[in-house]
C-alpha positions in Angstrom: -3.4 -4.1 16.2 -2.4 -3.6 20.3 1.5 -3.4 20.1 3.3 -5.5 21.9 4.8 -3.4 24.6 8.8 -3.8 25.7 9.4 -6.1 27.9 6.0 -8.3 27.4 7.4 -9.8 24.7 4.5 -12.3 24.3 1.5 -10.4 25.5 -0.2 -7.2 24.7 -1.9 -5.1 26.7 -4.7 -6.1 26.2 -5.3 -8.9 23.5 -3.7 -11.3 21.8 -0.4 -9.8 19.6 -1.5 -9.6 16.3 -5.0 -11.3 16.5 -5.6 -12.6 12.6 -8.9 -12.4 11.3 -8.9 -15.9 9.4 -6.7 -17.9 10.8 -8.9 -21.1 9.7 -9.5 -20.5 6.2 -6.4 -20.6 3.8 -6.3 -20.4 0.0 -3.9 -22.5 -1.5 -4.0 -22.3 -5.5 -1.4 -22.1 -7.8 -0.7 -18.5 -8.5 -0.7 -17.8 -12.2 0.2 -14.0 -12.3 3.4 -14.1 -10.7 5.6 -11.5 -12.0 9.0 -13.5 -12.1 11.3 -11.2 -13.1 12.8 -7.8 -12.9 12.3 -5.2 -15.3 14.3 -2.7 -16.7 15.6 -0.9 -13.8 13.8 2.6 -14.6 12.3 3.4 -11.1 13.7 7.4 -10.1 15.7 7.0 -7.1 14.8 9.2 -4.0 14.9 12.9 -3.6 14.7 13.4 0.0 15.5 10.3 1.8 15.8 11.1 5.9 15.2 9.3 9.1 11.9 9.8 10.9 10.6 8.9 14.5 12.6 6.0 16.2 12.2 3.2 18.9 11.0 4.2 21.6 8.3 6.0 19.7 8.1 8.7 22.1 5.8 7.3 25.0 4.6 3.4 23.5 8.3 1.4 24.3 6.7 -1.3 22.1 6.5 -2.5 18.9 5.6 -2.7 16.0 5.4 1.2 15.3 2.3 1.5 12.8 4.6 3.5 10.6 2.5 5.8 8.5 2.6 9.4 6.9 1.0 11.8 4.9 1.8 15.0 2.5 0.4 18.2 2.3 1.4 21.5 0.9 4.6 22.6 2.7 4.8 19.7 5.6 5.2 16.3 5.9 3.6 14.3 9.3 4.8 11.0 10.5 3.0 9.0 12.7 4.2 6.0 15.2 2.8 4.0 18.0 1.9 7.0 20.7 4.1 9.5 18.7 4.1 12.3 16.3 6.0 14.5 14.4 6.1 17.2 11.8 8.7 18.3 8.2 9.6 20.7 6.5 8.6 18.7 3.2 11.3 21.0 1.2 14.4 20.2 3.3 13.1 17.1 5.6 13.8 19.6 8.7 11.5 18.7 11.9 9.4 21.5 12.6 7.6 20.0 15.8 8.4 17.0 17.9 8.4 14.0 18.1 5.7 14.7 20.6 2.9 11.7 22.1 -0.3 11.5 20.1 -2.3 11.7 23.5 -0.8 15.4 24.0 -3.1 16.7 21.2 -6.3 15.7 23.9 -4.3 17.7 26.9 -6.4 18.9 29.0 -9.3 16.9 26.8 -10.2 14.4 30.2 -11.4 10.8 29.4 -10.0 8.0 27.7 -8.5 10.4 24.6 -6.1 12.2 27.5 -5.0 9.1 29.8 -5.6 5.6 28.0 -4.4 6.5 24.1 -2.8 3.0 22.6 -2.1 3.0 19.2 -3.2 1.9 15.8 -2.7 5.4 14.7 -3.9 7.3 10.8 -2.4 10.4 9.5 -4.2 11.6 6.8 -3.8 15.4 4.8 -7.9 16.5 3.9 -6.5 18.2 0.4 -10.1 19.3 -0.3 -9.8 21.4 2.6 -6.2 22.1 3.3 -6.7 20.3 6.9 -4.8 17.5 8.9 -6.6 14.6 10.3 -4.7 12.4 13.3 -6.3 9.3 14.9 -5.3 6.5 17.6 -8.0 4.0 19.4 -7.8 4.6 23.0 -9.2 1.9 26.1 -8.3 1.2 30.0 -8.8 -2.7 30.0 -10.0 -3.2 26.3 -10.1 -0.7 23.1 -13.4 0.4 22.9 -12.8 4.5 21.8 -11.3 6.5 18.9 -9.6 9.6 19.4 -9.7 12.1 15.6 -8.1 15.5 16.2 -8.4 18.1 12.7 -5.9 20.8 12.1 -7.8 24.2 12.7 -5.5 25.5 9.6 -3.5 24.0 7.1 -0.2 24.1 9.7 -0.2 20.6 11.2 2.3 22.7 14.3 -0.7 24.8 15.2 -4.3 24.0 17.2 -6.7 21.1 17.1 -10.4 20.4 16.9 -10.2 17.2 19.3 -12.9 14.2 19.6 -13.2 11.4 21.8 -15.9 8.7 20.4 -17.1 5.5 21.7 -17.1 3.0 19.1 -17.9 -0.1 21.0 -17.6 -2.4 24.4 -16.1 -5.4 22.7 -11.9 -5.2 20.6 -12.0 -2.2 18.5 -8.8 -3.7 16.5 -6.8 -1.8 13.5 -8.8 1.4 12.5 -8.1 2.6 8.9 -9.1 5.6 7.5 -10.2 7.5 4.0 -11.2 11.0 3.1 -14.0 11.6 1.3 -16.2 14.5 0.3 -18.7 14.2 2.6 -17.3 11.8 5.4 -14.3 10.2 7.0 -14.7 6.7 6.8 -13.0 4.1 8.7 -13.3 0.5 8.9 -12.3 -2.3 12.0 -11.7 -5.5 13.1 -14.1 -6.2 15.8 -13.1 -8.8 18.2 -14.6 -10.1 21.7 -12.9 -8.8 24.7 -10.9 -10.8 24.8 -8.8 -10.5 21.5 -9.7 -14.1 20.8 -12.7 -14.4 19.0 -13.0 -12.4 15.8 -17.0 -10.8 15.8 -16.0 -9.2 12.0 -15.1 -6.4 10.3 -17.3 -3.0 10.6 -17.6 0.3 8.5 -18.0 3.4 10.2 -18.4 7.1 9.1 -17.6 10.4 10.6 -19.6 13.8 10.2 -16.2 15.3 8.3 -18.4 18.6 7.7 -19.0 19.2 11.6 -15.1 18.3 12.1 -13.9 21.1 10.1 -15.9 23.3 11.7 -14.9 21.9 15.3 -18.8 21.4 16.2 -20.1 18.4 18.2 -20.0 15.5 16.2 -21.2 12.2 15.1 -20.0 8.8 13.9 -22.8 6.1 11.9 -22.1 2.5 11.1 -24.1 -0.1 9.5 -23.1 -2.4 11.9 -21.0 -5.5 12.0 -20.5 -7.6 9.4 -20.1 -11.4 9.3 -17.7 -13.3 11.7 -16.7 -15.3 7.8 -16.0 -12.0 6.0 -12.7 -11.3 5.3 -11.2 -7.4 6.4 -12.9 -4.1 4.7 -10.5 -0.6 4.0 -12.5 2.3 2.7 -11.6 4.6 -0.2 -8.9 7.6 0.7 -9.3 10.1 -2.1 -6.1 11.3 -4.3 -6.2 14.2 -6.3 -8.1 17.5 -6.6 -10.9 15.8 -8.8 -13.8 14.5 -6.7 -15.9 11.5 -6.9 -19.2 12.0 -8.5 -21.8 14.5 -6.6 -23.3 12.6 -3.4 -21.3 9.2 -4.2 -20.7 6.6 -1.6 -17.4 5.9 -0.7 -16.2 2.5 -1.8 -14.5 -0.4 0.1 -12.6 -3.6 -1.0 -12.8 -6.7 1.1 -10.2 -8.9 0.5 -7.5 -11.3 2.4 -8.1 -15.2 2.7 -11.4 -15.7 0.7 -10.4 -17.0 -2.9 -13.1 -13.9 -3.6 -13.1 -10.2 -3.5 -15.8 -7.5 -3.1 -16.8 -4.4 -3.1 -19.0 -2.5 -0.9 -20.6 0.8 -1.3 -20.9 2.7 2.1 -23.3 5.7 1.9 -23.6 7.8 5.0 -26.8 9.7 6.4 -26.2 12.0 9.4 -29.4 13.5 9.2 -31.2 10.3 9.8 -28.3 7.4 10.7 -31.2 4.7 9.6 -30.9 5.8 6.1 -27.3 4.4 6.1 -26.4 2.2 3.9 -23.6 -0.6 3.4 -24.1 -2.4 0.0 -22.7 -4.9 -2.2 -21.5 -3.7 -5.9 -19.8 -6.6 -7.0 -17.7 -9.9 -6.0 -14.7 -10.1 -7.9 -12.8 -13.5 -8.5 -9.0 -12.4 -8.7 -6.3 -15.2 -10.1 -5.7 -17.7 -7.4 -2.9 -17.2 -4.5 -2.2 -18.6 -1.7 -2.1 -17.2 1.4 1.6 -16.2 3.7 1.6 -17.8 7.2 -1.8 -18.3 8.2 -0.9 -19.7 12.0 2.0 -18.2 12.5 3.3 -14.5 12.7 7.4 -16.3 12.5 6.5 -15.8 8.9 9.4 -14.0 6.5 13.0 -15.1 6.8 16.2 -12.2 8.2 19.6 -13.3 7.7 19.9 -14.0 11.7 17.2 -17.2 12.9 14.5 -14.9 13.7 11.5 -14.6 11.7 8.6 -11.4 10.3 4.9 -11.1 10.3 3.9 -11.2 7.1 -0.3 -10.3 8.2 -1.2 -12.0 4.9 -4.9 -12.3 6.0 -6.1 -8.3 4.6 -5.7 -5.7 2.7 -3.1 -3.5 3.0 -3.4 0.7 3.8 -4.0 2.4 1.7 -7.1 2.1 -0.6 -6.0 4.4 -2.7 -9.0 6.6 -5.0 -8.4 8.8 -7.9 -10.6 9.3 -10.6 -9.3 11.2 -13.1 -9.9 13.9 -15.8 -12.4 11.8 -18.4 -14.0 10.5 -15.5 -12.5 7.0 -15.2 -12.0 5.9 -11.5 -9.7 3.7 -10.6 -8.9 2.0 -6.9 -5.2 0.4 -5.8 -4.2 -1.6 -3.2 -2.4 -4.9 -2.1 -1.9 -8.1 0.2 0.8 -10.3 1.2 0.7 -13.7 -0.1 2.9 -16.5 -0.8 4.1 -18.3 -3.8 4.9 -21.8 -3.0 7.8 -23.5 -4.2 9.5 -26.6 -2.4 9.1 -25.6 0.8 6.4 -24.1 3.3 4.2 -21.2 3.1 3.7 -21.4 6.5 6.1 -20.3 7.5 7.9 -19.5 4.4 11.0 -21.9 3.4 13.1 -23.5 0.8 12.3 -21.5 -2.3 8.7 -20.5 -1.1 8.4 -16.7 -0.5 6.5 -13.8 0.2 5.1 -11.6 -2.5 2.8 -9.0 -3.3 -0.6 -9.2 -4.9 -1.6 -6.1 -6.3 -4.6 -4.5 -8.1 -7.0 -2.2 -10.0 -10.6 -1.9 -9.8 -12.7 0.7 -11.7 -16.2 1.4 -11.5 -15.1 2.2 -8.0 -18.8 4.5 -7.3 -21.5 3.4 -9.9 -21.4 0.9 -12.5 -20.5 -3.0 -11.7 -16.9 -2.9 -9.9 -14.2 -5.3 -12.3 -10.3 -6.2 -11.8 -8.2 -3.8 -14.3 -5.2 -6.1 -13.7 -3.9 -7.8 -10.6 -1.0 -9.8 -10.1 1.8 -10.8 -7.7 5.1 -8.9 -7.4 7.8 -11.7 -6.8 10.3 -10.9 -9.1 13.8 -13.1 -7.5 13.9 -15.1 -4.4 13.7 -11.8 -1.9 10.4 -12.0 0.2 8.3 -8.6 -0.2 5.4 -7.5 1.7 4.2 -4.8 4.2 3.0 -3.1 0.8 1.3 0.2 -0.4 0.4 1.0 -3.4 -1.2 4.5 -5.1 -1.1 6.5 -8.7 -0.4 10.0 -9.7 -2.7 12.4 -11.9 -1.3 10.5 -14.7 -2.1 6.9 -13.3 1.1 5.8 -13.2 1.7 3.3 -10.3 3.9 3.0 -7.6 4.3 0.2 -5.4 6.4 0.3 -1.9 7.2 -2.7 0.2 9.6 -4.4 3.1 11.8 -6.6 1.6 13.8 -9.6 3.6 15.6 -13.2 3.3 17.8 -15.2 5.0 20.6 -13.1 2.8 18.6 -9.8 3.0 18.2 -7.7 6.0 14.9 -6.1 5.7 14.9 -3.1 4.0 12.3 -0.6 1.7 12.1 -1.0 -1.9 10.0 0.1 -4.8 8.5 -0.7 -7.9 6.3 1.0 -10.2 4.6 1.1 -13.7 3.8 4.3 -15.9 0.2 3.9 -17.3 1.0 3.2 -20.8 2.8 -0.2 -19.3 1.7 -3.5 -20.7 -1.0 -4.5 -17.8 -0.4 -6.9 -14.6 3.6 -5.6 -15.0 5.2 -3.5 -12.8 7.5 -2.6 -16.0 9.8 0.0 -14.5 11.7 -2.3 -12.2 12.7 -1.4 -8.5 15.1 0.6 -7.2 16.4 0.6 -3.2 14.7 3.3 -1.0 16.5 2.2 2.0 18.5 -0.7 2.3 18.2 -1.4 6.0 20.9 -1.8 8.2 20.1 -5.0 10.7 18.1 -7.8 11.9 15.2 -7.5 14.1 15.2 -10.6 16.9 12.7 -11.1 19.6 9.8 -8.8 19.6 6.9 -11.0 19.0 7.9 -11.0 15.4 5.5 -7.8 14.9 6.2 -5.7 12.0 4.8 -2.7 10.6 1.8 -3.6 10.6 1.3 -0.9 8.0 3.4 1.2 6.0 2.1 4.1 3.7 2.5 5.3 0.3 0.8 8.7 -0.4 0.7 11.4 -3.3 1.9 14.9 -3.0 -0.9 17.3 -3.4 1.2 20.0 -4.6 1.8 18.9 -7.6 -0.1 15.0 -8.1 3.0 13.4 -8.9 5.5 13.1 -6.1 5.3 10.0 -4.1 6.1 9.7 -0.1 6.5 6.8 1.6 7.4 5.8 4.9 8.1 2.2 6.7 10.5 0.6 9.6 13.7 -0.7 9.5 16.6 -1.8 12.0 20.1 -0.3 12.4 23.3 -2.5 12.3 23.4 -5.8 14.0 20.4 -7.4 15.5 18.5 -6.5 18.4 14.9 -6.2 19.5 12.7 -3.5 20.2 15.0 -1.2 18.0 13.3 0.0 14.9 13.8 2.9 13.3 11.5 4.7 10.6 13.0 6.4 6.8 10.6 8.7 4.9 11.5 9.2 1.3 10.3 10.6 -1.8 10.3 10.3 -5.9 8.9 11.0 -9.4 8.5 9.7 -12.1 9.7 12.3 -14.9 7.6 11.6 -17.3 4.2 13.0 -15.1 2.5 16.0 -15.6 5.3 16.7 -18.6 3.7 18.2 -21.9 6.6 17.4 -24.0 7.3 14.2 -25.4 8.6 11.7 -23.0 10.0 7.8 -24.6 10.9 5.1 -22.7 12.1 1.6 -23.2 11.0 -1.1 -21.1 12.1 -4.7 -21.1 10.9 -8.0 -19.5 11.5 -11.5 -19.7 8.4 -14.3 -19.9 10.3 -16.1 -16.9 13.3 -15.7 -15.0 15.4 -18.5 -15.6 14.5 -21.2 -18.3 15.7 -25.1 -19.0 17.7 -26.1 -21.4 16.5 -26.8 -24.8 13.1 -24.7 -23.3 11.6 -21.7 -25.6 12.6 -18.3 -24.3 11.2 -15.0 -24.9 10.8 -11.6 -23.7 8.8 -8.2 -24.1 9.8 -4.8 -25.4 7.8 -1.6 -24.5 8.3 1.7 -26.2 6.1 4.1 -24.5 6.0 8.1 -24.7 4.4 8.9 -21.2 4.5 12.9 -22.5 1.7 14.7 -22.8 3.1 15.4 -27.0 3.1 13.4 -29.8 6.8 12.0 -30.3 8.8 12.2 -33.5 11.9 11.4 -35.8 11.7 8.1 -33.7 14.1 5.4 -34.6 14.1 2.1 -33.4 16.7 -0.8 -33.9 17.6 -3.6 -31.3 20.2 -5.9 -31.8 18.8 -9.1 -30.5 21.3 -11.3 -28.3 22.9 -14.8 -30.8 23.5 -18.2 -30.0 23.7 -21.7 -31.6 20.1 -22.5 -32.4 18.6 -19.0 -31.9 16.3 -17.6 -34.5 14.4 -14.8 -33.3 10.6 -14.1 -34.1 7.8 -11.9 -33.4 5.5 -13.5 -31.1 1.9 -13.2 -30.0 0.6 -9.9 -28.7 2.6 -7.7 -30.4 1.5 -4.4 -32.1 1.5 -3.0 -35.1 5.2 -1.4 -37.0 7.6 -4.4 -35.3 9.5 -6.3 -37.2 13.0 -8.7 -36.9 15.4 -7.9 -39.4 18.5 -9.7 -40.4 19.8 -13.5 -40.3 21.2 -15.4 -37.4 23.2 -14.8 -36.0 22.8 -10.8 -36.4 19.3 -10.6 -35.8 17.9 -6.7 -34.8 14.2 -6.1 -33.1 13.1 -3.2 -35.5 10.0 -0.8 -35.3 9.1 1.0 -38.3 7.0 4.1 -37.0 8.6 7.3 -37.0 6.2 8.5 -34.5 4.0 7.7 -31.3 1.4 9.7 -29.5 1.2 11.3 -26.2 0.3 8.9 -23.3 0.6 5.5 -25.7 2.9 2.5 -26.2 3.7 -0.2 -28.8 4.7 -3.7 -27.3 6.9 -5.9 -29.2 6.6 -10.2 -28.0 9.5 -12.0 -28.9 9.9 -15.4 -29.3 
């Protein structure tokens, strides 16, 4: 999306601030996944946590700043509105910049040297060691894309440079995936205008010719409806490739009560051949949806309010398939779960969550839902999200969080992959708590953040987002990269944890309570000489029993009031859990 530029607070450059694709259509269901409470708080806390690129974003002066970042083997990049810059990923030292996106094309001519806007994509190419950097470029309207590959792996060194002509009408909020064979992308597609959404639209660009710095070419299938809901294609995680010749994969999701899943296969050779397919619609549990007229969506603690953009998925769509061959693909939305007051915008106990998901099958096969369901744990809004999984498909998932109590700040949440499903069992832990308030600025925010996987070693997560320093104050952000692990991935010794979560946050009087108890050895070795004994909390009228769902070797032992969760089992194998209900 065109950022709003200081000191046109309400205008862009060129189209409407934030244009939403399906501002018409809300979906308002009762959401029956909601997560509603905290878990054991067993996220790893940061290892490097450090300040990247602030406001003014070198060159832009506007805002948001498209905050987004990527890993490779010994650097980190960051990428802003109209800025870049380059770590040492081992000390969080800037090796180059910040320097303007549009310097890469110096000396390029056209649109890619002069007219560079925004919306930019960092991506690392781990098949081939390379670095990928994008922003759209136009003079009155965004019609062009500008990709520049790393001709190493040094992200400080020289460019292969491109300059493509997408289209004559909006080319709005390019995202990116790499794949074997292509790098696909995907757009909104407005009129001129910024007003009238045309729909969204796959493209695919000749990665082979890239690397190689040879003349290049993009194909699309075309536009797609005008009622269709945003597109993100696959970006592949891990060292382990899709399936010879598969297509790369894209979810559609946002304000339909409906998701889907396309297959986009790419034919340079003869463009016609192209194909963009249907592989399956997919009916997740019901939400509803955060703000759909207004971008004063999320609460601060001052009387100024956050775009939510609860109308698409959110970057990344993250692609791994792993060592027996299973694929699986992550990402996530904003949506709201209403309460007393308004979703739109978001009041009284309503709030901002997260809906996340799984989806295997992701490249042949019929596409289904793994688990999905919304992250809104306590009465703090999260959104902004982006999710991924390590080589041992455990999940993380890393937001903005905000309320009228809360200054916004970055957060995340995870689950290891022996976790009871649709939980994000490991709790959250703070990855920056943010300072200040953001007032003014159109309300823009983010528009993306990004959570990627350290190639390295598959395990270590990065993630980057905006935040605000002390006070409030407008056109101020500043960015925070940060990274963590969890311990138990890629160990080969035994590896137990204890996970705990209650059926509901807060319960009436004389209502039934329960909770959940996971013991889980994430190792990659059986476990032994385990011994498990809980005492279980007392009180007049509690008797404690084991409920529905629970596995095999749990039992309650004693009398109330001294009543002990017990499992019998001396052992557990690598990579599996037992899950105790009790009621």
């Amino acid at each position: 999306m065109h950022p709003v530029p200081y000191g046109q607070r309400s205008a862009e450059h060129e189209a409407s601030a934030n244009p939403k694709t399906r501002p018409s259509r809300p979906v308002n269901r009762p959401d029956g996944s909601v997560q509603r409470s905290l878990a054991s708080p067993n996220m790893p806390t940061p290892i490097l946590n450090f300040d990247g690129i602030p406001f003014p974003g070198v060159t832009c002066n506007c805002a948001p700043p498209d905050t987004n970042g990527e890993v490779g083997l010994t650097q980190y990049v960051q990428i802003v509105n109209e800025g870049f810059e380059v770590f040492n990923k081992t000390t969080g030292a800037s090796l180059l910049g910040p320097l303007a996106i549009s310097s890469i094309w110096s000396g390029f001519g056209g649109l890619c040297e002069s007219s560079g806007s925004g919306d930019p994509v960092v991506m690392y190419d781990q098949l081939a060691n390379r670095w990928f950097i994008s922003q759209f470029a136009g003079s009155s309207v965004i019609t062009d894309q500008c990709i520049a590959i790393s001709q190493t792996s040094d992200a400080t060194g020289a460019w292969y440079r491109y300059g493509f002509h997408m289209t004559n009408n909006f080319y709005d909020y390019p995202h990116f995936g790499v794949w074997p064979d292509a790098y696909y992308d995907s757009a909104n597609v407005f009129d001129s205008s910024g007003s009238s959404f045309l729909g969204p639209q796959p493209f695919a660009f000749n990665r082979t010719a890239m690397l190689a710095g040879n003349p290049a070419t993009f194909v699309s299938t075309g536009l797609l409806s005008s009622s269709d809901d945003a597109i993100l294609p696959s970006d592949l995680d891990g060292t382990t490739t899709p399936p010879s010749g598969a297509p790369n994969p894209y979810v559609m999701a946002g304000t339909l009560s409906t998701m889907r899943v396309y297959r986009f296969h790419a034919d340079f050779v003869t463009p016609a051949n192209s194909t963009f397919t249907l592989a399956a619609t997919l009916t997740p549990p019901a939400f509803t949806l955060a703000c759909p007229s207004t971008r004063a969506c999320v609460p601060e603690p001052n009387s100024d309010r956050l775009d939510a953009i609860g109308d698409r998925p959110m970057f990344r769509n993250a692609y791994r398939r792993f060592a027996d061959g299973h694929e699986a693909m992550v990402s996530n939305e904003s949506v709201c779960v209403p309460g007393s007051g308004s979703c739109d915008p978001v009041s009284g106990n309503a709030k901002v969550g997260i809906r996340w998901w799984e989806i295997n099958n992701a490249t042949s096969g019929t596409p289904s839902l793994v688990q999905a369901s919304t992250y809104a744990p306590d009465g703090t809004n999260r959104w902004m999200g982006s999710a991924a999984m390590d080589r041992d498909g455990d999940l993380a998932l890393c937001y903005s969080v905000s309320s009228s109590t809360v200054v916004p700040g970055l957060r995340c949440s995870g689950r290891l992959a022996g976790d009871p499903v649709n939980t994000l069992a490991q709790g959250e832990a703070a990855m920056f708590a943010g300072a200040g308030s953001q007032t003014g600025t159109s309300n823009r925010w983010g528009d993306y953040s990004d959570l990627t996987v350290d190639p390295a070693d598959d395990c270590t997560f990065w993630y980057t987002n905006e935040y605000y320093p002390a006070g409030s104050s407008s056109f101020n952000w500043r960015t925070r990269i940060a990274n963590f692990k969890f311990p138990s991935c890629n160990n080969p010794n035994p590896y137990v944890t204890i996970s705990k979560s209650a059926d509901a946050g807060s319960v009436d009087a004389g209502s039934p309570a329960g909770f959940g108890v996971t013991l889980a050895n994430q190792g990659g070795a059986t476990a032994t000489g385990l011994s498990f004994t809980d005492h279980l909390p007392s009180g007049t009228g509690i008797n404690w029993t084991i409920g529905s769902g629970t596995d095999s070797g749990w039992s309650v032992s004693g009398s109330p009031p001294n009543q002990s969760l017990v499992y019998s089992p001396t052992t557990l194998g690598a990579h599996t859990s037992a899950h105790a209900h009790i009621v």
